[in-house]
BAKE-942436 format. One record per residue: residue in one letter; x, y, z of N, C-alpha, C in turn. Coordinates in steps of 0.001 Angstrom, whole numbers, padded with zeros to 6 digits, always signed. Layout:
N
aXYZXYZXYZ
...
//
This chain:
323
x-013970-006751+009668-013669-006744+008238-014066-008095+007637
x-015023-008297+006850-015335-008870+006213-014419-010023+005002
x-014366-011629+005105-013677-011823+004250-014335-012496+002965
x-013767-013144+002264-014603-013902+001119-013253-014504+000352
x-013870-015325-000396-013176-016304-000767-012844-016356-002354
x-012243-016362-003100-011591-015558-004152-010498-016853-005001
x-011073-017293-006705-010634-018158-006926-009795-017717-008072
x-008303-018026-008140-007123-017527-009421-007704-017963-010640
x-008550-016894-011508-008816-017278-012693-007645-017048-013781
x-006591-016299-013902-005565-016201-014404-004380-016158-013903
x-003286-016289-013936-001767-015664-013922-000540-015594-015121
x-000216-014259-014932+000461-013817-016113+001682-013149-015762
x+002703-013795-016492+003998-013113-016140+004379-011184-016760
x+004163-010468-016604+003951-009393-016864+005467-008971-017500
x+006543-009136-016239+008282-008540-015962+008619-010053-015701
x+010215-009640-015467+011354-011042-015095+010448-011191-013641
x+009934-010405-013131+009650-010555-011210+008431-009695-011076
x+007366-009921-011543+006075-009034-011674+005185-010074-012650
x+004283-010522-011395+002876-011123-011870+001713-010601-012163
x+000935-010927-012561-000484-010083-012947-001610-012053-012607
x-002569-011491-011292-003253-012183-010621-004599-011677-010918
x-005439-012494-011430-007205-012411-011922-007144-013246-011017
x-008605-012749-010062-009248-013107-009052-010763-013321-009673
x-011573-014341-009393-013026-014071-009510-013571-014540-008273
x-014902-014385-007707-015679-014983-006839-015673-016758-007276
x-015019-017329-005669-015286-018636-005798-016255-019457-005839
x-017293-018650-005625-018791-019545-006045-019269-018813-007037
x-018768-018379-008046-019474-018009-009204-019920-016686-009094
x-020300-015972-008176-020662-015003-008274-020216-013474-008391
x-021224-012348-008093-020634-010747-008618-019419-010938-006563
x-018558-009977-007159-017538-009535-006000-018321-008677-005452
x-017651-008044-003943-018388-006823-003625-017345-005560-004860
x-018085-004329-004301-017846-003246-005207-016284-002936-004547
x-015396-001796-005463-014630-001446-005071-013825-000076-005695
x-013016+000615-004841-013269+002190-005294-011738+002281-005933
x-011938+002978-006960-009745+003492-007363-009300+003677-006102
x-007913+002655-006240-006792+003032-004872-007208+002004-003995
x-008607+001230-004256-008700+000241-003219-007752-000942-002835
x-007464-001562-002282-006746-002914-002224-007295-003879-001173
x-007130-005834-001386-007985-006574-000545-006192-006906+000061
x-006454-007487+001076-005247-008378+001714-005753-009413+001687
x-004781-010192+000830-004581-011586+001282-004012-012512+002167
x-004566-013433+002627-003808-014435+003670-003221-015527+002580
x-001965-015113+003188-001180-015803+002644-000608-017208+003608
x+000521-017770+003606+001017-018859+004081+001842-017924+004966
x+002459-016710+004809+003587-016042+005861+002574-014579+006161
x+001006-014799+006231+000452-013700+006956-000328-012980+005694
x-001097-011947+006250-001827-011420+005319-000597-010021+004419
x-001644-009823+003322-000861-009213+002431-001563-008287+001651
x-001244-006996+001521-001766-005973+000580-001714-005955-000527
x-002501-005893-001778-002717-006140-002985-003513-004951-003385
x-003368-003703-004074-004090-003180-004660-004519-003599-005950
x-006030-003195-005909-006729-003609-007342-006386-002267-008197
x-006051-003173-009040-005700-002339-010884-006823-002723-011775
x-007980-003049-011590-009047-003386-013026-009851-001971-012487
x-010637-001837-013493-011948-000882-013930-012976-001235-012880
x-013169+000024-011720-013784+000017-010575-015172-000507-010908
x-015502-000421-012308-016721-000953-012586-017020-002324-012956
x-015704-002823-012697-016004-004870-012952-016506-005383-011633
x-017411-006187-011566-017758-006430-010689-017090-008441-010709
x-017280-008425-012087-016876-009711-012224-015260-010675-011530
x-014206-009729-011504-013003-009994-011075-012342-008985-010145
x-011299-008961-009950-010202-008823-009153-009185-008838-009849
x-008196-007341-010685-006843-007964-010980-006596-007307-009636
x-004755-007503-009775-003598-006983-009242-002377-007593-009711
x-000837-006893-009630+000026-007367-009572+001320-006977-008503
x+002219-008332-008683+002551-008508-007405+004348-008663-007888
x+005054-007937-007459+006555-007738-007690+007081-008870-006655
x+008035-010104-006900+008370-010966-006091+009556-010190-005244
x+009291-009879-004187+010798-009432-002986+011451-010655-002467
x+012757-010523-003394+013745-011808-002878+014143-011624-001564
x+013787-010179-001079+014489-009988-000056+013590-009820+000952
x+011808-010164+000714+010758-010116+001724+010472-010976+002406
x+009397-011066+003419+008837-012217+004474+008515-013585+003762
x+008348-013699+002465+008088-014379+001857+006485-014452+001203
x+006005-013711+001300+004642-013367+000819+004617-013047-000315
x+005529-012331-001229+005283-012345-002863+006069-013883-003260
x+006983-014032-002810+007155-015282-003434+006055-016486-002984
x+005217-016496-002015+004202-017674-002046+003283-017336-003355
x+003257-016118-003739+002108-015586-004064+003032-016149-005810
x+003643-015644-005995+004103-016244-007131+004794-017497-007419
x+004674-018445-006322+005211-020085-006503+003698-020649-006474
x+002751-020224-005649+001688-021250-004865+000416-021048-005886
x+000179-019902-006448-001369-019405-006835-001431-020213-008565
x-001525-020450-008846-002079-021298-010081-003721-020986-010160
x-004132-020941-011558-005259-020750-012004-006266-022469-011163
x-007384-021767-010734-008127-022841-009741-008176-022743-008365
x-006661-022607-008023-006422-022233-006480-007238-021361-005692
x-007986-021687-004460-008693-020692-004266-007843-020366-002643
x-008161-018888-002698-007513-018255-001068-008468-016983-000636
x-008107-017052+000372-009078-016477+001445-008569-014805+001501
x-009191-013563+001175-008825-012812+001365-010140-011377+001612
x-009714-010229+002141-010710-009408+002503-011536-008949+001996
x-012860-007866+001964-013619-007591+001292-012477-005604+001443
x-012315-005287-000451-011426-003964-000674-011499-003090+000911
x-010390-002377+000345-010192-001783+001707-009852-000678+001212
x-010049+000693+001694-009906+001853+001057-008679+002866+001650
x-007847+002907+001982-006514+004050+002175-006409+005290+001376
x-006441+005027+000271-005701+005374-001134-007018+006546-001777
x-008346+007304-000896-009068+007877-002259-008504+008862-003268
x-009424+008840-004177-009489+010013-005236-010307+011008-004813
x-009883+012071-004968-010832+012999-005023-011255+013697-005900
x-012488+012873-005956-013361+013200-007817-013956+014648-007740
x-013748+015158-007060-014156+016685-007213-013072+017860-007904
x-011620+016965-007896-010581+018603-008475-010787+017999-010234
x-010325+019430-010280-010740+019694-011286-009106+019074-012653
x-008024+018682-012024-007166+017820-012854-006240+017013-011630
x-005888+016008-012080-005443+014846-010943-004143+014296-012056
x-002903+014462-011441-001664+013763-011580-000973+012497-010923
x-001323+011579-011580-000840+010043-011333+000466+009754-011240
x+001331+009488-010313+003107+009375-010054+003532+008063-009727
x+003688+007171-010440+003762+005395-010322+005054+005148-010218
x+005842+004860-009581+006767+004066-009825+006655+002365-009258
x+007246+002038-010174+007701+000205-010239+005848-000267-010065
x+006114-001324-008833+004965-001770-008599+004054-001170-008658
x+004049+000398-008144+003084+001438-007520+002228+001852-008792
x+002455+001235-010030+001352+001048-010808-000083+000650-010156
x-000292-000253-009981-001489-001178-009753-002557-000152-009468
x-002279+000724-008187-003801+001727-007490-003956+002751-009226
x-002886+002710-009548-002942+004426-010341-004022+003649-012074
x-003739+002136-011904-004728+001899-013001-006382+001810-012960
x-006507+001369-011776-008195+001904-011503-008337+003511-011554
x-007121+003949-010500-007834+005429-011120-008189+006199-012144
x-007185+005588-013349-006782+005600-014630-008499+005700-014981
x-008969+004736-014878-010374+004046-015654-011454+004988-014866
x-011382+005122-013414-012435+005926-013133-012382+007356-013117
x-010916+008204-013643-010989+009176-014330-011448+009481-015525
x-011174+008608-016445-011571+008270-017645-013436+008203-017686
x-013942+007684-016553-015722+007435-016664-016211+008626-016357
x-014993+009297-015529-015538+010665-014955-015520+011632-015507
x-014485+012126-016917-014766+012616-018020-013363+013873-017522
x-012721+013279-016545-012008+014028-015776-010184+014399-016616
x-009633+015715-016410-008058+015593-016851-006960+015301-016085
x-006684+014187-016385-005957+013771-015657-004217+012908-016632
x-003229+013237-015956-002131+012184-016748-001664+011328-015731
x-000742+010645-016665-000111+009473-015545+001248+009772-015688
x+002062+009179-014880+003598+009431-015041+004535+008144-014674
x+005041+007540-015085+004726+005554-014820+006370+005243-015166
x+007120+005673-013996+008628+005111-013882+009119+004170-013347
x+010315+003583-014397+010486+002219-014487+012088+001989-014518
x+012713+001045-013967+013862+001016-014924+013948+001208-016382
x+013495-000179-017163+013713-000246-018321+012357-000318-019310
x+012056-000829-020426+010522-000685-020743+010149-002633-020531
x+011814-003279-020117+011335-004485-020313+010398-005186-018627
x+011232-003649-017842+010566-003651-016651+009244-002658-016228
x+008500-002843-017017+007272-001791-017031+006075-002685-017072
x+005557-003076-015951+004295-003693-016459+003140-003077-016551
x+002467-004026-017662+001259-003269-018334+001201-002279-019340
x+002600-001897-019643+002739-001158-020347+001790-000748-021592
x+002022-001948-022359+000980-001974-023668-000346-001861-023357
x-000850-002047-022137-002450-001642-021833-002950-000385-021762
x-001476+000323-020793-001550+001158-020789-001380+002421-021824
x-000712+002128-022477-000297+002827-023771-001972+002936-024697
x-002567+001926-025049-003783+001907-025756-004732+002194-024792
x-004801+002148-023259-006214+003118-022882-005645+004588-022756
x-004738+004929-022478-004161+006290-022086-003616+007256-023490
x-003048+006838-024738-002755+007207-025363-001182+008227-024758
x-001834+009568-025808-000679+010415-024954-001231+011006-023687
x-001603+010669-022706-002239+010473-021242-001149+009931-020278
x-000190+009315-020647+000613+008616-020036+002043+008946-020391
x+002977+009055-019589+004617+009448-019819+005235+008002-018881
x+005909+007459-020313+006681+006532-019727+008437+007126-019418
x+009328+006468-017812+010324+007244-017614+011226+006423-017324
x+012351+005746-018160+013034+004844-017597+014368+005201-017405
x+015106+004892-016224+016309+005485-015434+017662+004578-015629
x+017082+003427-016035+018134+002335-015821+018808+002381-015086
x+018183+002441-013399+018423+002031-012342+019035+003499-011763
x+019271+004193-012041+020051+005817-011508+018734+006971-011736
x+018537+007055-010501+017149+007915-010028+017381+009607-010967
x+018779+009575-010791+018917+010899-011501+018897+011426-012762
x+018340+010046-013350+018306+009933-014831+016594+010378-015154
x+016033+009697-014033+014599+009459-014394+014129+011016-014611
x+012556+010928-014045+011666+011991-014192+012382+013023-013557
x+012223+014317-013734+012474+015576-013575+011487+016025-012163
x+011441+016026-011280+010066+016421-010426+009796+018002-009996
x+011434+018726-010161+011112+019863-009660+010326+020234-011193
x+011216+019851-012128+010218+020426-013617+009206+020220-013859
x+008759+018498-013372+006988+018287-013778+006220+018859-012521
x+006775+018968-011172+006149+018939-010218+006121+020875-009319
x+006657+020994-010229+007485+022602-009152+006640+023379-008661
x+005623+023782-009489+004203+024624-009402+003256+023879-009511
x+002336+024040-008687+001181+023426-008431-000194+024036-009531
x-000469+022992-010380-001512+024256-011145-002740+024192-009921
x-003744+025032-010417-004970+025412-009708-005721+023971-010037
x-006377+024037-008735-007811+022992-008250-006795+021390-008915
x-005630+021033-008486-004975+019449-008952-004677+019022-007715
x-004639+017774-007626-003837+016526-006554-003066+015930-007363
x-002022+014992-006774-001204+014626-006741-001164+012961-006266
x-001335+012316-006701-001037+011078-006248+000214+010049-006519
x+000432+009615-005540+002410+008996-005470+002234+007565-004978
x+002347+006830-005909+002969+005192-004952+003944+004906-005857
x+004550+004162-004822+005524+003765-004996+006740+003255-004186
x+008096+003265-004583+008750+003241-003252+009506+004031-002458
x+010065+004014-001195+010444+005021-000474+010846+006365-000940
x+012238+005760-001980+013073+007222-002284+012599+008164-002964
x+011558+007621-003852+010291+008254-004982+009480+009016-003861
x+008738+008383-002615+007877+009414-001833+008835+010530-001378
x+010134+010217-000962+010841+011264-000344+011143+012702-001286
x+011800+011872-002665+011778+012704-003384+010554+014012-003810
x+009309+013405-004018+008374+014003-004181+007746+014970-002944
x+007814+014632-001660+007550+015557-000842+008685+016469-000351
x+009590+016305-000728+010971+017653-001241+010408+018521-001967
x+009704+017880-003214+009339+019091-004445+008103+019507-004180
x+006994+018605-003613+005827+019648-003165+005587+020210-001947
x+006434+020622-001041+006287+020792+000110+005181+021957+000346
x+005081+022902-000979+004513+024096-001021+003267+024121-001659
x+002577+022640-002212+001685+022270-002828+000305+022410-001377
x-000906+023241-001764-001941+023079-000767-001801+021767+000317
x-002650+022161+001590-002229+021032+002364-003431+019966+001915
x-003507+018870+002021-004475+017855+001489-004203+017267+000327
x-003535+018016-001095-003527+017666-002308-002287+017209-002767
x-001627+016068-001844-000680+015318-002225-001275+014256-001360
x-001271+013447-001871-001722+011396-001600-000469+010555-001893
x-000108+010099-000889+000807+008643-001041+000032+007306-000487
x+000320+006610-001119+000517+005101-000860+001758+004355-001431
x+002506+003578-000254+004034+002799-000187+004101+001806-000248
x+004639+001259-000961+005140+000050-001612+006651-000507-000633
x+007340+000265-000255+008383+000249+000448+008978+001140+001214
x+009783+001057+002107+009924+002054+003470+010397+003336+002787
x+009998+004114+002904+009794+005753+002655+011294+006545+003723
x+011161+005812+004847+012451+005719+005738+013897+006371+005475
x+014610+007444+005904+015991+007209+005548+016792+006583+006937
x+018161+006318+006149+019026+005895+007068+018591+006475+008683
x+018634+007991+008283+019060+008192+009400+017638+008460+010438
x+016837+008248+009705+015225+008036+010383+015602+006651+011067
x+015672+005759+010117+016024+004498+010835+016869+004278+012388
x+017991+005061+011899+018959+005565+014010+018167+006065+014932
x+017675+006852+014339+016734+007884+015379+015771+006805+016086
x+014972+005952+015219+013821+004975+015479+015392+003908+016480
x+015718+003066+016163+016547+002690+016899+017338+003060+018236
x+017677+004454+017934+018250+005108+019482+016838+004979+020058
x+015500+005000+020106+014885+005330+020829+014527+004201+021624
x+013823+004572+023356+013237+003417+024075+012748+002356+023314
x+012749+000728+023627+012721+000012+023260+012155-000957+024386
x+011976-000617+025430+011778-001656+026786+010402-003012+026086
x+010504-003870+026802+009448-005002+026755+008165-004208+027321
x+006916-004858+026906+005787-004303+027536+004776-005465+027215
x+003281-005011+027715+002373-006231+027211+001444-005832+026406
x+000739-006627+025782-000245-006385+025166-001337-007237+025059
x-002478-006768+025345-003642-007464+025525-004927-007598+024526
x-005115-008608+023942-006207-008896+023352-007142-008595+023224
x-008149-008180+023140-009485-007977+023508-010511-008900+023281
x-010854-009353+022289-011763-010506+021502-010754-011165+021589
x-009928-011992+021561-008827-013394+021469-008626-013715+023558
x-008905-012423+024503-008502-012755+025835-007171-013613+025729
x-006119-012865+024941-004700-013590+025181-003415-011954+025301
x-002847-012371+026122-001832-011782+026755-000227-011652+026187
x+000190-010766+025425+001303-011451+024582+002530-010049+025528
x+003552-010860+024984+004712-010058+026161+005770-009568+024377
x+005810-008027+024860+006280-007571+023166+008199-007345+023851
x+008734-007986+023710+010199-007793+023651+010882-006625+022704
x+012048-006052+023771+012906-004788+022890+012771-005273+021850
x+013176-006327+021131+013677-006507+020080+013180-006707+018992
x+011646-007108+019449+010462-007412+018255+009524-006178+018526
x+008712-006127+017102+007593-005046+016968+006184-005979+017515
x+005241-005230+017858+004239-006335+018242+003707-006502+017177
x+003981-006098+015787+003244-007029+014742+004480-008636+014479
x+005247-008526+014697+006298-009573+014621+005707-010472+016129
x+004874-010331+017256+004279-010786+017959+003238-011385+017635
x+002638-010611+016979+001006-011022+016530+001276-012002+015505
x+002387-012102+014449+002756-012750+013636+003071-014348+014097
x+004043-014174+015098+004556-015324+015811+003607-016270+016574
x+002572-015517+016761+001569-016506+018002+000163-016142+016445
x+000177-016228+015262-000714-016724+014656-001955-015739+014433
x-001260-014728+015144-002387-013668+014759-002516-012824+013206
x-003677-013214+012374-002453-012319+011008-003205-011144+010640
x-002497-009964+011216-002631-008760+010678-002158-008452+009613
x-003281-007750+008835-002405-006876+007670-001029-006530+007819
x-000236-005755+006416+000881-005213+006712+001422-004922+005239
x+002156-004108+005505+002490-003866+003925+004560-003303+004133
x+004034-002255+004735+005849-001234+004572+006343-001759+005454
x+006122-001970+006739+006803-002607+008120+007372-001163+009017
x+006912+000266+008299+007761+001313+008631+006787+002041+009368
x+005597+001812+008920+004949+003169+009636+004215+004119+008430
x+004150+003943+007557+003993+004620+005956+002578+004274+006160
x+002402+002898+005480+001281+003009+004592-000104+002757+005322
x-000386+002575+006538-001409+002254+007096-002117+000711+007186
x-001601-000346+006546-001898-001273+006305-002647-001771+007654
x-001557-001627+008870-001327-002208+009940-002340-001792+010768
x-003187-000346+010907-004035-000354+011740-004651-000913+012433
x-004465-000940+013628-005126-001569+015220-005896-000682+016127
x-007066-001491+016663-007937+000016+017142-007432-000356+018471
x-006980+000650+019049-006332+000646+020750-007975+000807+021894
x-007828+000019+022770-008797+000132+023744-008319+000851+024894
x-007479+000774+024960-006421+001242+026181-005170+001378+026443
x-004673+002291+027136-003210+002402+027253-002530+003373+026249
x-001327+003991+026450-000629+005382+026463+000130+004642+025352
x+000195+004951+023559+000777+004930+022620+002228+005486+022627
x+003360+004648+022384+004126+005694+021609+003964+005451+020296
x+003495+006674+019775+003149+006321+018097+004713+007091+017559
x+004944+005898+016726+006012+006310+016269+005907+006088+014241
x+004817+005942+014050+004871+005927+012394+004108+007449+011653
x+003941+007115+010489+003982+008567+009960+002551+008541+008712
x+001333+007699+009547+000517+007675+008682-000560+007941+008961
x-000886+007595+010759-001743+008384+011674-001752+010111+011965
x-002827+010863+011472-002499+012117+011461-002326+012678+013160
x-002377+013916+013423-001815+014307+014982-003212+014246+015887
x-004375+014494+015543-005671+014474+015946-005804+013278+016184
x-005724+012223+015545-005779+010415+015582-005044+010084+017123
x-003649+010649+016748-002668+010232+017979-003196+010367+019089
x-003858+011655+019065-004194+012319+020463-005442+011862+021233
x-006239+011609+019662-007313+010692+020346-006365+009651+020841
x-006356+008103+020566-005554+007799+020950-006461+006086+021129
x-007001+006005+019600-007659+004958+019638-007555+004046+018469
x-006427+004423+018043-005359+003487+016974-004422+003289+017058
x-003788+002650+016362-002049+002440+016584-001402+001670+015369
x-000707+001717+014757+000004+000922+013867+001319+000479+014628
x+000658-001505+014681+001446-002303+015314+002702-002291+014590
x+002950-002339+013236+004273-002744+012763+005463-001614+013656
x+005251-000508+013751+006462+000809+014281+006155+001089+015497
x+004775+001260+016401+004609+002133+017208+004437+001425+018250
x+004721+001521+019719+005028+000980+020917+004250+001578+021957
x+004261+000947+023402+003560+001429+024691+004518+002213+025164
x+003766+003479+025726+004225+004848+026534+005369+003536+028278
x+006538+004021+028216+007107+003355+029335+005818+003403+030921
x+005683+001946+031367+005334+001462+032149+003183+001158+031432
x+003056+001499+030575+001765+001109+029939+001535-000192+029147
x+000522-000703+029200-000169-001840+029032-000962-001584+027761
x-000932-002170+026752-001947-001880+025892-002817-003148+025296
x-004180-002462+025286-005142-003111+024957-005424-002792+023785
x-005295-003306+022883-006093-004061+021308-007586-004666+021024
x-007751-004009+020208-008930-004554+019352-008600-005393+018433
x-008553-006683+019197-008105-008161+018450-008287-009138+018551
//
């Protein structure tokens, strides 16, 4: 994966805890290209970090995104919102794609909550070039917690439904009502955070298979997913390098991305759950327990990936990494 070097031409306070970050090429020049739903990771000071781009897939000139500070995270939105000042330059990937559109249906429904704006505004723009019907649906607490709002309001018009809950989910959007029936030839696209994905794959369970898309902002997880992941084996095991020829020993108690983290290795990462794919590692060897929920069942079986943040070695296996 390719990196490049990327200099803060703006920062803008958007919310009380939501930045808006302009990126341009640090030597002056065009960026590489990048698709709706894309996002670069940045290396940050506490590891790399997922950032989806929100500008018009057709700028070549910049890089937005914005970035919700987690008082309660690794510390990566707060570097990102203490450290980055206009000038600052940081090191981060060439886009990375998880998240497509599929420009072939014939109407596409946008489902944002909080942060989970950011992917749904490129798509916004390259629906819009594509001449395509599409709405957005963009829930918030309050409107003072809505970023972008006013941008959005003047490219989208009535295109866009703003939904604010003031903090009680049961206030917000309606999903069995907006979501209940699936019209003909639509997708569905969802970011956001956990209780929002859960919610939503309750109400489309009956929606074609393929034409619901998530990308997570936060663990998707319930409680009691969480026990289950916990009751389960946990033993120490190893893990082996491939390109680095270093040997790391993964303890019950840590994930081997909390390994890779500790000895300086910096992998992507985003949910820490198993969701969003951030974490992908190509396995060279050795018996997976895949335990996240973003690798499909064909992937597993091959058995030549793994997402370090959740998923562990089969008891008495060794695993080898592409790292």
């Amino acid at each position: 994966m390719a990196e490049i070097q990327l200099k803060v031409a703006q920062v803008k306070s958007l919310t009380p805890n939501i930045k808006m970050f302009e990126f341009v090429a640090a030597d002056g020049g065009e960026l590489p290209a990048f698709e709706a739903g894309a996002h670069i990771d940045v290396k940050t000071a506490h590891g790399l970090r997922s950032y989806s781009l929100a500008n018009d897939p057709k700028e070549r000139h910049r890089y937005v995104t914005a970035v919700l500070r987690e008082h309660s995270g690794k510390g990566g939105s707060r570097w990102m919102h203490e450290e980055l000042k206009p000038t600052v330059t940081v090191t981060a990937t060439t886009p990375i794609q998880n998240f497509p559109l599929v420009e072939s249906a014939g109407k596409s429904l946008l489902l944002a909550g909080g942060i989970g704006i950011t992917p749904m505004i490129a798509m916004a723009h390259r629906l819009i070039a594509l001449g395509k019907d599409f709405h957005l649906y963009y829930c918030t607490r309050s409107a003072e917690d809505t970023a972008f709002r006013d941008e959005l309001k003047a490219l989208l018009g009535d295109r866009v439904t703003f939904v604010h809950d003031g903090g009680d989910p049961s206030k917000g959007l309606n999903l069995k009502e907006t979501f209940g029936t699936q019209p003909d030839d639509t997708h569905l696209y969802v970011c956001g955070p956990g209780g929002l994905l859960r919610a939503v794959q309750d109400t489309t369970g009956h929606w074609r298979n393929g034409t619901v898309h998530y990308e997570l902002f936060a663990s998707a997880k319930t409680d009691e997913q969480k026990a289950v992941e916990k009751g389960k084996s946990r033993e120490s095991f190893e893990v082996e390098l491939a390109q680095s020829g270093v040997t790391l020993t993964i303890p019950a108690e840590k994930s081997i991305l909390d390994v890779l983290l500790d000895n300086g290795f910096g992998v992507p990462y985003a949910c820490e759950d198993g969701w969003c794919g951030a974490c992908t590692v190509g396995l060279i060897s050795g018996k997976a327990d895949h335990r996240d929920e973003f690798l499909s069942d064909a992937d597993k079986a091959e058995g030549k990936k793994i997402q370090v943040c959740i998923s562990r070695a089969m008891p008495g296996e060794k695993l080898v990494l592409d790292l």
